[in-house]
DRENLUMLO-333385 format. One record per residue: x, y, z of N, C-alpha, C in turn. Coordinates in nm, 4 decimals, decimal comma, padded with zeros to 6 digits. Atoms other than C-alpha are relative to their C-alpha. Example, Ala and Ser with C-alpha at 12.3 -4.5 7.8 and 13.67 -1.06 7.14 Angstrom:
residues 2
- n.px	n.py	n.pz	ca.px	ca.py	ca.pz	c.px	c.py	c.pz
- 00,0890	-00,1190	00,0000	01,2300	-00,4500	00,7800	00,0900	00,1200	00,0000
- -00,0820	-00,1190	-00,0060	01,3670	-00,1060	00,7140	-00,0770	00,1090	00,0730
END
This chain:
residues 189
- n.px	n.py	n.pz	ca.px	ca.py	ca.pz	c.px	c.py	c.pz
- -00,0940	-00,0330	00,1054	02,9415	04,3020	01,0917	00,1407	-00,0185	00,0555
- -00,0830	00,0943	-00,0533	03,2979	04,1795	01,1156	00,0991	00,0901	-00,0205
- -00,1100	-00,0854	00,0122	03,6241	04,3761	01,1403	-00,0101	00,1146	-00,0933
- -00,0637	-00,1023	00,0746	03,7381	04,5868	00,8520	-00,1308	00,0774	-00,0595
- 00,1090	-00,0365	00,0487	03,3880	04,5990	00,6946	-00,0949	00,1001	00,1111
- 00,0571	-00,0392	-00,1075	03,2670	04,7399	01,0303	00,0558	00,1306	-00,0108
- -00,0739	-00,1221	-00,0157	03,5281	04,9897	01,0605	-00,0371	00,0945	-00,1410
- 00,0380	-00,0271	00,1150	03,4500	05,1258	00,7081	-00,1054	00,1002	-00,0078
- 00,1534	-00,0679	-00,0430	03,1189	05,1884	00,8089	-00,0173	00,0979	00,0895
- -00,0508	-00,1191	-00,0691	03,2196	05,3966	01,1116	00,0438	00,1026	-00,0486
- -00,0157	-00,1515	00,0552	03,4237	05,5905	00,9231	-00,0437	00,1010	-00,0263
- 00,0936	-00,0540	00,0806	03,1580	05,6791	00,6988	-00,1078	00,0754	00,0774
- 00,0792	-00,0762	-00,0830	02,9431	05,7615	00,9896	00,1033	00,1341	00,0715
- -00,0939	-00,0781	-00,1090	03,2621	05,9228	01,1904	-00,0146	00,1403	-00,1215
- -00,0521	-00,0905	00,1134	03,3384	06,1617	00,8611	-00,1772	00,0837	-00,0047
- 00,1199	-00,0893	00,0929	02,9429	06,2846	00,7857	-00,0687	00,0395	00,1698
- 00,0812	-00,0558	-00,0735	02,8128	06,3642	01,1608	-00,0222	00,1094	00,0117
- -00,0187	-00,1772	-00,0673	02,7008	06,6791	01,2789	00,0183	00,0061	00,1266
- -00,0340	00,0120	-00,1937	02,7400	06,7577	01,6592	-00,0553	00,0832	00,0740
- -00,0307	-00,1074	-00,1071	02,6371	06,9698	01,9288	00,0602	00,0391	00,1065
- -00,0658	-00,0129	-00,0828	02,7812	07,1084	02,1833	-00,1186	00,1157	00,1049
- 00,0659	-00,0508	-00,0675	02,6166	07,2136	02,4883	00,0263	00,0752	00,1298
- -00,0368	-00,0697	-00,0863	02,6696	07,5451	02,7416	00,1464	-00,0185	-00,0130
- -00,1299	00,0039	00,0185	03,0432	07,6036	02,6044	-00,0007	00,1126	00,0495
- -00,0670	-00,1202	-00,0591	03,2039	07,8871	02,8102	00,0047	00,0639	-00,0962
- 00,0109	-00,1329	00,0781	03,1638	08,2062	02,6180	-00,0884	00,0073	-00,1185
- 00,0888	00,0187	00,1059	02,9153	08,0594	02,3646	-00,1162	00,1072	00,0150
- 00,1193	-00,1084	00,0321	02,6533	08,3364	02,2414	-00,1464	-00,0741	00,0096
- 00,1705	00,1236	-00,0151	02,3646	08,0100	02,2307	00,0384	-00,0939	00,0491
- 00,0264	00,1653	-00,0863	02,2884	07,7424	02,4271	00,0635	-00,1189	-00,0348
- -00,0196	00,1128	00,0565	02,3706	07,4803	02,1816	00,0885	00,0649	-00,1366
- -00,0537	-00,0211	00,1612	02,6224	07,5217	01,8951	-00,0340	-00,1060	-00,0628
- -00,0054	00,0872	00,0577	02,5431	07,3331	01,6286	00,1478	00,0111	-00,1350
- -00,0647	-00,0008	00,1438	02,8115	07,1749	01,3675	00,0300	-00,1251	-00,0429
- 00,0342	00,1183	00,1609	02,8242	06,9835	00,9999	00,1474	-00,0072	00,0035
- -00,0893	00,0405	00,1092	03,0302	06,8338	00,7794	-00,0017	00,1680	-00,0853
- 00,0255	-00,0922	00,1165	03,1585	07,1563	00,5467	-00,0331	-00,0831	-00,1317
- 00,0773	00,0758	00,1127	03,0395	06,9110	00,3191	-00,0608	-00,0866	00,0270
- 00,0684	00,0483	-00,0927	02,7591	06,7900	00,4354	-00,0878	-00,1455	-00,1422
- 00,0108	00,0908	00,0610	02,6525	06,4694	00,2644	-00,1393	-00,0332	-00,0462
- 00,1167	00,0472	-00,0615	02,2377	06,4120	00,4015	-00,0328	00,0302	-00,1146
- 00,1021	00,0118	00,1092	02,0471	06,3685	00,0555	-00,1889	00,0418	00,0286
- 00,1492	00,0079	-00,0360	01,7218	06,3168	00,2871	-00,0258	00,1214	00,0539
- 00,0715	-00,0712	-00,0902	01,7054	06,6286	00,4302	00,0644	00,1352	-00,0536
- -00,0429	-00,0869	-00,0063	01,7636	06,9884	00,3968	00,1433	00,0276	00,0589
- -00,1342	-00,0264	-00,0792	02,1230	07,1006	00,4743	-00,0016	00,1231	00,1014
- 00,0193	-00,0903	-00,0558	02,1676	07,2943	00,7637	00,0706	00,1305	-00,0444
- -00,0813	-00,1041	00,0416	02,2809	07,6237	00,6559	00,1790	00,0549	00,0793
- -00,1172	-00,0233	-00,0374	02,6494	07,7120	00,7296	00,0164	00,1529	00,1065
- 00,0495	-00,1510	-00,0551	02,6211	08,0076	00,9657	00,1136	00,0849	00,0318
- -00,0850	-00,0837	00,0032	02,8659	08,3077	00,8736	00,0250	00,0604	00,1118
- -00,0439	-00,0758	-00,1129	02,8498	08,5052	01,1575	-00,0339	-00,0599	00,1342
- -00,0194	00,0857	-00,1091	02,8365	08,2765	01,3967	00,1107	-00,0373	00,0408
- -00,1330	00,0177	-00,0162	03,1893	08,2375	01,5723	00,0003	-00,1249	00,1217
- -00,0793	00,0977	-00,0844	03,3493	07,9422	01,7687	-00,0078	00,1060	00,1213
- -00,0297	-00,0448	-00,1154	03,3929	08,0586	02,1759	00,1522	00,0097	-00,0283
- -00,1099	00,0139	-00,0186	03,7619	08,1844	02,2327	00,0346	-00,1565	00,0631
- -00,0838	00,1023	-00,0507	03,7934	07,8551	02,4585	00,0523	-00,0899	-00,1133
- 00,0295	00,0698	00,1178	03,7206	07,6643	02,1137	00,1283	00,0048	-00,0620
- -00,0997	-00,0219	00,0563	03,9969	07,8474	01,9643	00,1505	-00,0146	00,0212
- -00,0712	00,0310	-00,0687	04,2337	07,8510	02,2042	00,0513	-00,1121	00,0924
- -00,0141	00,0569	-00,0794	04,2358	07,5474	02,3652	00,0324	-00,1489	-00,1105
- 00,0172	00,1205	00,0873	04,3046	07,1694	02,2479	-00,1170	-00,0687	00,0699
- 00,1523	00,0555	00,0370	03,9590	06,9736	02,1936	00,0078	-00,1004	-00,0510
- 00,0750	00,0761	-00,0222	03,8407	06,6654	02,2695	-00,1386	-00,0535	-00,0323
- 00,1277	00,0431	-00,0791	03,5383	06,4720	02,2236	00,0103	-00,1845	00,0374
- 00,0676	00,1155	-00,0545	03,4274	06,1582	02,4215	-00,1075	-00,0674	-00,0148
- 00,0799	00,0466	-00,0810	03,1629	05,9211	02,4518	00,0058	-00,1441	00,0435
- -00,0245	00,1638	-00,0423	03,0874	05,5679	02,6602	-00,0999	-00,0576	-00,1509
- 00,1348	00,0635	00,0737	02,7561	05,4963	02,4009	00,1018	-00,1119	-00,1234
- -00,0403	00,1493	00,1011	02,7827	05,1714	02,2030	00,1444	-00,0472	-00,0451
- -00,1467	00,0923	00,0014	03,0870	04,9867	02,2585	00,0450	-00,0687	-00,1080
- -00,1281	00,0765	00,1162	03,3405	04,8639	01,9969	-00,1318	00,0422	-00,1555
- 00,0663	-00,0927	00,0892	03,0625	05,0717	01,7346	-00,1210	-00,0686	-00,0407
- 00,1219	00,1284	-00,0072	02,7701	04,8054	01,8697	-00,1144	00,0714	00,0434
- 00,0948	-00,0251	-00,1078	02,4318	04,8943	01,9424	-00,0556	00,0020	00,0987
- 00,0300	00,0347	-00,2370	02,3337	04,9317	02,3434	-00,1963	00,0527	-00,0092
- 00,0794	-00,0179	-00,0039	02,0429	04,9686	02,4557	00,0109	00,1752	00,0721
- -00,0388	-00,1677	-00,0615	01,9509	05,3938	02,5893	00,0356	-00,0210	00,1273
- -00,0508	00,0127	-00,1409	01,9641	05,2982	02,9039	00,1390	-00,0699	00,0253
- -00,1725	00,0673	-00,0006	02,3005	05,0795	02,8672	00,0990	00,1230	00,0017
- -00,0731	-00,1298	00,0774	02,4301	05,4064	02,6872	00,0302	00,1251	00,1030
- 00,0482	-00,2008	-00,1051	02,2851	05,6678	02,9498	00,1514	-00,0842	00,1670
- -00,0720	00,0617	-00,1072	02,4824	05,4446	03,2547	00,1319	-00,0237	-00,1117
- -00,1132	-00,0326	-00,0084	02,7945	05,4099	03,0643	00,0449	00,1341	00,0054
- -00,0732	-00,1656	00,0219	02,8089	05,7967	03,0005	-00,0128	00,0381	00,1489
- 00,0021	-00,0680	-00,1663	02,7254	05,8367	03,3879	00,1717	-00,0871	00,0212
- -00,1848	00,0351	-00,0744	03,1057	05,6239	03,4761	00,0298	00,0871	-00,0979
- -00,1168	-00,0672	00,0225	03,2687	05,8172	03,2184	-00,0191	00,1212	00,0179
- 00,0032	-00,0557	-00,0517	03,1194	06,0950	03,3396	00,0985	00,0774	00,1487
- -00,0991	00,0118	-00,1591	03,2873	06,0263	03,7437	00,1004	-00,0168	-00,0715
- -00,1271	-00,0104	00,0376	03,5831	05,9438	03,5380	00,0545	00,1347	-00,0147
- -00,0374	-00,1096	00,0691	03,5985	06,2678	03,3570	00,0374	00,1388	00,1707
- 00,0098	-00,0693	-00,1134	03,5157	06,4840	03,7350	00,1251	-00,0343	00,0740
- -00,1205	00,0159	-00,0881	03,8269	06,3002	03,8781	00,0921	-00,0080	-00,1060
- -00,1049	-00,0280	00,0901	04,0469	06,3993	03,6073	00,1734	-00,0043	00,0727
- -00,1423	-00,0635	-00,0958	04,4158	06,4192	03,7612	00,0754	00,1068	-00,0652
- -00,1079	-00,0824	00,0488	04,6675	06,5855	03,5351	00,0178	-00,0318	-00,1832
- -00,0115	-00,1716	-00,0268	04,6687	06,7881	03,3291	-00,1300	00,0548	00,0333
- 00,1374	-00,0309	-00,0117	04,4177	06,9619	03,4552	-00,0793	00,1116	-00,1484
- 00,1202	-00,0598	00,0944	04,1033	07,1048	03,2275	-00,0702	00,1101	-00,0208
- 00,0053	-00,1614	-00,0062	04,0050	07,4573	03,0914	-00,1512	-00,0551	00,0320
- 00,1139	00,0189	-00,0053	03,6756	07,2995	03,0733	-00,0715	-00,1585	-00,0413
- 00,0811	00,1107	00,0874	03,4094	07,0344	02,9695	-00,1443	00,0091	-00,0036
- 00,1733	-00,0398	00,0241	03,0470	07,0404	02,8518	-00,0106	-00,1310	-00,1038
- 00,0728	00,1137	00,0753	02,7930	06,8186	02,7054	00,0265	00,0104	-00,1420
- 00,0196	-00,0176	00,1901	02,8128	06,7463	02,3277	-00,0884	-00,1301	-00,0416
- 00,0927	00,0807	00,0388	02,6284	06,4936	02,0989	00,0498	-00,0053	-00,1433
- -00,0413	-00,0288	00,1764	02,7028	06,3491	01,7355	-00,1370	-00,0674	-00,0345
- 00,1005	00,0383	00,0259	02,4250	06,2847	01,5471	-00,0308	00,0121	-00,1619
- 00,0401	00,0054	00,1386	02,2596	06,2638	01,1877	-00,1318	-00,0174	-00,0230
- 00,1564	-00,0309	-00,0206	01,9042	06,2323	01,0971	-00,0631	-00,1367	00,0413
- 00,0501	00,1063	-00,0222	01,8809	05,8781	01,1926	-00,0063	-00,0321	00,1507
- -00,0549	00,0337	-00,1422	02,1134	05,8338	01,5324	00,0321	00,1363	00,0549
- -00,0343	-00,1175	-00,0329	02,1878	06,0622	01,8211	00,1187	-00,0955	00,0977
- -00,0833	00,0295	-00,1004	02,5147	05,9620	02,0668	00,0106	00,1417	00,0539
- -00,0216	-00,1079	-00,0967	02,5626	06,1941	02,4076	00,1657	-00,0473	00,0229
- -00,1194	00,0177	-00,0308	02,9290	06,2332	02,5010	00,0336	00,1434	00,0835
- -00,0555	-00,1134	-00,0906	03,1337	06,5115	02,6488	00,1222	00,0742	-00,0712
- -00,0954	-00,0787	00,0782	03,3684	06,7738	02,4861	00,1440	00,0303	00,1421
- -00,1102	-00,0216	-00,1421	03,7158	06,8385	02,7054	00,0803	00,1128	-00,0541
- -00,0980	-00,0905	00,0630	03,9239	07,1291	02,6417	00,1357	-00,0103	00,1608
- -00,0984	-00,0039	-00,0715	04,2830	07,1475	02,7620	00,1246	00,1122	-00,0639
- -00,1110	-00,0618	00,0584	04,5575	07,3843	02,7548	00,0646	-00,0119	-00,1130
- -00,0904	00,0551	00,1235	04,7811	07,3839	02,4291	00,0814	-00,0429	-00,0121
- -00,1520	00,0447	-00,0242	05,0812	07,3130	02,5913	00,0161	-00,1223	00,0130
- -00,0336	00,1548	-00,0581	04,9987	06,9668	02,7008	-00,0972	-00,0651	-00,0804
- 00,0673	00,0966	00,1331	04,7974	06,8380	02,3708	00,0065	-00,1292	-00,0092
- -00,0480	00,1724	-00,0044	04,9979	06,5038	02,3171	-00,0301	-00,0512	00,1323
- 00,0325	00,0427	-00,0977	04,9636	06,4139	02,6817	-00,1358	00,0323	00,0414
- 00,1863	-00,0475	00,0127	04,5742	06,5532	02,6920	-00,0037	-00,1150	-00,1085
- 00,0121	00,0748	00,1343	04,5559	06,3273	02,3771	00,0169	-00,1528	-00,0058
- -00,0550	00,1778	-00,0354	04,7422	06,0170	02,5066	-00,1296	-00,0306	00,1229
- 00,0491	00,0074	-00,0926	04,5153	06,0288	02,8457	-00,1736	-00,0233	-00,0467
- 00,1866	-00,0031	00,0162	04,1575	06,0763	02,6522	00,0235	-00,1541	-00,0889
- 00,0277	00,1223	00,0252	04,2450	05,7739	02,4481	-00,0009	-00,0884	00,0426
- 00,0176	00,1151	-00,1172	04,3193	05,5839	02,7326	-00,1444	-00,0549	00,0318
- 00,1795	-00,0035	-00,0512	03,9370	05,6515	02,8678	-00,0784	-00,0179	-00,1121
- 00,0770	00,0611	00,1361	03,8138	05,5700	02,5236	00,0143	-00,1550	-00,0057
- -00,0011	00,2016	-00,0197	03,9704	05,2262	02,5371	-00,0659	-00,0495	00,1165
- 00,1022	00,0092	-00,1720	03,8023	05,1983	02,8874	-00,1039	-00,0479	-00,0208
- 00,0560	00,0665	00,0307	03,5059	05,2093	02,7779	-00,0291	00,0193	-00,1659
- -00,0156	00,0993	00,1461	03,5774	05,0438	02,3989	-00,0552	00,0746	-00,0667
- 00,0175	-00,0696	00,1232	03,5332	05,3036	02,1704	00,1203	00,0055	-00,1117
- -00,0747	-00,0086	00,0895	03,6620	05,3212	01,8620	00,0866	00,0621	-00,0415
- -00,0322	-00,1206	00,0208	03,7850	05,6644	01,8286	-00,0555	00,0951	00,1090
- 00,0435	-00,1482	-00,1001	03,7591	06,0113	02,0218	00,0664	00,0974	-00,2061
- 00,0270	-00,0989	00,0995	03,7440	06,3412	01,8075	00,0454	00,0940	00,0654
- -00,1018	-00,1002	-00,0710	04,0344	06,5855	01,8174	-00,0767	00,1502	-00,0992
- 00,0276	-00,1586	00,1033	03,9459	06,9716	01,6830	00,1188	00,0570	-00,0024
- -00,0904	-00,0601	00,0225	04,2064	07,2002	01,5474	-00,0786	00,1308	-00,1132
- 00,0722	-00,1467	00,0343	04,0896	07,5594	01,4510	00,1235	-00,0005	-00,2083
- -00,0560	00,0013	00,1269	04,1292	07,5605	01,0643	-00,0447	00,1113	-00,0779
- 00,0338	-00,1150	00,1255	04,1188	07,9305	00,9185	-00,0880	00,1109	00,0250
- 00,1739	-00,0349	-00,0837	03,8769	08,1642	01,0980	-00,0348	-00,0212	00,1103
- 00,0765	00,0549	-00,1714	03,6683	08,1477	01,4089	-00,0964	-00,0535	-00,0474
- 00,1285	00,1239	00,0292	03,4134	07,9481	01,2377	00,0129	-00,1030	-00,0968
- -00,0550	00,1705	00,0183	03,5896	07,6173	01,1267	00,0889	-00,0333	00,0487
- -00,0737	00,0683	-00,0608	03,7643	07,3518	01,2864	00,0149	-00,1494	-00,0766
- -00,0144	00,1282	00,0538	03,9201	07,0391	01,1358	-00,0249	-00,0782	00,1265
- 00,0755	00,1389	-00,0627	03,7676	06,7326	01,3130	00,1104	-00,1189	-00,0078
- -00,0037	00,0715	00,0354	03,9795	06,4950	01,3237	-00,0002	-00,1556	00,0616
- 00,0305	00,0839	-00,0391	03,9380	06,1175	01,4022	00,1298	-00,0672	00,0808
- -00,0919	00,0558	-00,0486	04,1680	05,9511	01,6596	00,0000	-00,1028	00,0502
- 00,0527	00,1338	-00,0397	04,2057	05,5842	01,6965	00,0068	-00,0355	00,1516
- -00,0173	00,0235	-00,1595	04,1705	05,4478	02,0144	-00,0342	-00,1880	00,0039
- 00,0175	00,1248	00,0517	04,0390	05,0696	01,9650	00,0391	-00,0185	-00,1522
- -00,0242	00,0109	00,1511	04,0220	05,0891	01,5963	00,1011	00,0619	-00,0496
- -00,0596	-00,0784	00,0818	04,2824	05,1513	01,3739	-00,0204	00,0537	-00,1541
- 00,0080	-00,0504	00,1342	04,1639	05,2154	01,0527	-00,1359	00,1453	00,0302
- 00,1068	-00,0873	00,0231	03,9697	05,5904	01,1202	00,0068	00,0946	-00,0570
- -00,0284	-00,1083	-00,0243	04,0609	05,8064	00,9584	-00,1289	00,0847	-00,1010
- 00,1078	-00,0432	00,0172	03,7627	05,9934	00,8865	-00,0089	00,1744	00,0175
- 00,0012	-00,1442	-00,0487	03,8881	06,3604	00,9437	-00,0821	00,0844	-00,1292
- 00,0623	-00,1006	00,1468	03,6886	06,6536	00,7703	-00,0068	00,1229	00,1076
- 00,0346	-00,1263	-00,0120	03,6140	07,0207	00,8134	-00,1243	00,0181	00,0653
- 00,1378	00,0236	-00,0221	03,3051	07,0805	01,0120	00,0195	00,1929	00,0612
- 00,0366	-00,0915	00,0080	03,1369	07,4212	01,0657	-00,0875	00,0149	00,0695
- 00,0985	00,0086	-00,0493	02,8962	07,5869	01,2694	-00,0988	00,0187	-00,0646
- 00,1001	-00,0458	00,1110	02,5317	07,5870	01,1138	-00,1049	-00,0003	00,1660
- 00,1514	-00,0190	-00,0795	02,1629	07,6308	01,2217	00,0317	-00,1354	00,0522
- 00,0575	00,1059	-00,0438	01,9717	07,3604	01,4165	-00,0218	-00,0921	-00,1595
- 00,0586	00,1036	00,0742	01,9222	07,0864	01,1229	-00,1316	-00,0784	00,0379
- 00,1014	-00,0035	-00,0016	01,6059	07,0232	01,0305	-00,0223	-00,2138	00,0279
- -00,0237	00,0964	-00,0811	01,6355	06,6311	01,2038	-00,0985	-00,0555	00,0221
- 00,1380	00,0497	-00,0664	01,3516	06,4036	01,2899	00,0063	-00,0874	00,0910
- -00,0682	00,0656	-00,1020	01,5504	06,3034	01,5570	-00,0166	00,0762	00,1292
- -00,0043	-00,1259	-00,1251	01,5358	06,4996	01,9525	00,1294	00,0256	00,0022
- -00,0907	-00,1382	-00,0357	01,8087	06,7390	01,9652	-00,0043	00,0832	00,1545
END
């Protein structure tokens, strides 16, 4: 698929994923899961929106990142292509220089079809734009389209999502996403 028509299609995927996030500092479970607050999936049960379920202070407090190397310029790789680019941007991510990082943990976007592994980054608030300029750098690295900024929208349990170009310019794909249950997926989680 060829430029604009490509990007389009991303969007559409960038805007409806859900995500997890895995062993976040102060998290109550293992795995947060979170939707679209408007969650799109026709084929499947929606995961329920989960009220008392709260974001980690780091979540709240911090500016948020996500990463991954998997499928370059928004191309299919093979798992193993996918699993070895996320190991370099992995060593990338461990030799971080400046600013330095409140944290980072595994995450994953996914839907009931595809799963991508990546990495969540949290950084101080003070140094956002430069946290922001530096992760898109390592996105163009390795040729992603976008990275995925969070911004705490209203509550401790939503965060606007939003899409940040990094190769591509047409993403803008931002939405509201929420924590819910595990989604019922016929995908591994």
């Amino acid at each position: 698929m060829e430029g604009e028509a490509r990007e389009a299609e991303l969007q559409e995927l960038w805007a409806n994923a859900y995500e997890g996030w895995k062993s976040v500092p102060g998290a109550e479970k293992d795995v947060l899961f979170l939707r679209p607050k408007k969650a799109v999936h026709s084929d499947v049960d929606e995961a329920p929106h989960s009220m008392d379920q709260k974001f980690p202070d780091i979540v709240l407090t911090s500016s948020i990142f996500a990463i991954t190397a998997w499928n370059p310029k928004g191309e299919l790789c093979s798992k193993e292509s996918n699993i070895e680019a996320n190991v370099l941007l992995k060593r990338d991510i461990d030799r971080w220089p400046s600013p330095p990082m409140r944290a980072c943990w595994h995450g994953f976007g996914f839907d009931s079809t595809w799963r991508e592994d990546g990495f969540v980054l949290a950084f101080n608030k003070e140094v956002t734009h430069h946290a922001r300029e530096l992760v898109v750098q390592l996105a163009v690295k390795y040729a992603q389209g976008a990275i995925y900024e969070y911004i705490p929208a209203g509550g401790d349990n939503s965060l606007r999502r939003k899409t940040v170009p990094a190769m591509f310019n047409n993403v803008d794909a931002d939405t509201d996403v929420v924590l819910c249950s595990k989604p019922d997926f016929k995908i591994e989680l």
